[in-house]
C-alpha positions, -999 to 999 in steps of 0.1 A, spaced: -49 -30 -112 -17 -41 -98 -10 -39 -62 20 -14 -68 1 4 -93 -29 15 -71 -25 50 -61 -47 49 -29 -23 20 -14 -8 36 20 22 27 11 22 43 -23 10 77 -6 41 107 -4 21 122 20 22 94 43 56 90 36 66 121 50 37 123 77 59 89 94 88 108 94 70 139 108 61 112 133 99 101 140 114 132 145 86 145 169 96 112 187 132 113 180 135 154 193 107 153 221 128 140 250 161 161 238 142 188 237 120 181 270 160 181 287 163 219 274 125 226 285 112 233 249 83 222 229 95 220 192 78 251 180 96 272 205 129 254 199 121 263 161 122 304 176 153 296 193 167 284 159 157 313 140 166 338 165 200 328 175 208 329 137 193 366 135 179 381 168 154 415 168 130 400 139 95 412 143 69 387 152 56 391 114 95 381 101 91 355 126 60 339 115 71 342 78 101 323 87 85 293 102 53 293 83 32 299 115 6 327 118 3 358 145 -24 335 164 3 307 167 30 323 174 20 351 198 12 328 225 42 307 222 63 342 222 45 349 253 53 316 270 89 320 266 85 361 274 71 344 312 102 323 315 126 350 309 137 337 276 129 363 248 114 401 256 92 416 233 95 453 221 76 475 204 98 486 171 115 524 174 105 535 140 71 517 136 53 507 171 26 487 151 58 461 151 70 444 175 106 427 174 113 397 201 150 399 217 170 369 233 177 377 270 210 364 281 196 329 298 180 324 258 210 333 244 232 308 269 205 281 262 222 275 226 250 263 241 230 231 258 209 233 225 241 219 203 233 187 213 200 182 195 214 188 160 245 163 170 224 138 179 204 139 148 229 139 128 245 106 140 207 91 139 209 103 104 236 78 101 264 113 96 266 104 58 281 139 43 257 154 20 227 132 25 213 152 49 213 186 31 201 161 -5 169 150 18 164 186 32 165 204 -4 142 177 -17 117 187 7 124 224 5 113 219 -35 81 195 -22 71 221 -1 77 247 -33 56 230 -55 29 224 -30 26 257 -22 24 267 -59 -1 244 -66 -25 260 -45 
């Protein structure tokens, strides 16, 4: 078996592959994201709700793959720092919807940075970013339907 052929070299692995870039960007976005006080996960709410604020904590999870156990807490968390409010839904109180309070909703302003500097780390090519990010879109597809 040739050395390129073998499918249990590292090298040769996806997975890895994309697990050293999972690595990067948690390097890459930690200290940005340390400036605006967030740990990824909560700057992923911030993303989410600032495109669509009011989602239920279900909508929420959906959204970002994560599960009530995950995200409850980090809801919470930013609920203590005066970032989001929770509230139970009007027309079904089993729900509850999480709200930006003004300070969250002013901290996507300082937040415009992050993206900015990605994109010039990305090298600011036109199109290659939103190639790589629909290539892993359809990874993630067809992982999750081979399950």
């Amino acid at each position: 078996m040739t050395e390129q052929a073998d499918p249990l070299k590292l090298d040769s692995m996806l997975c890895f592959a994309v697990y050293a870039a999972e690595h990067a960007f948690t390097r890459f976005y930690k200290p940005r994201l340390d400036a605006l006080g967030l740990t990824y996960p909560q700057y992923l709410v911030f993303l989410v709700l600032w495109e669509k604020d009011g989602l239920t904590v279900k909508a929420l999870g959906e959204k970002l793959f994560l599960d009530s156990g995950t995200i409850t807490p980090l809801i919470k968390r930013l609920e203590a720092r005066d970032l989001v409010r929770r509230q139970r839904d009007d027309e079904d109180e089993r729900q509850v919807r999480i709200f930006l309070t003004a300070e969250g909703r002013a901290l996507r302003t300082k937040a415009l940075t992050v993206p900015l500097a990605a994109g010039k780390a990305l090298g600011g090519e036109p199109g290659a970013e939103h190639a790589l990010r629909e290539g892993l879109r359809q990874l993630r597809e067809r992982l999750d339907a081979a399950l």
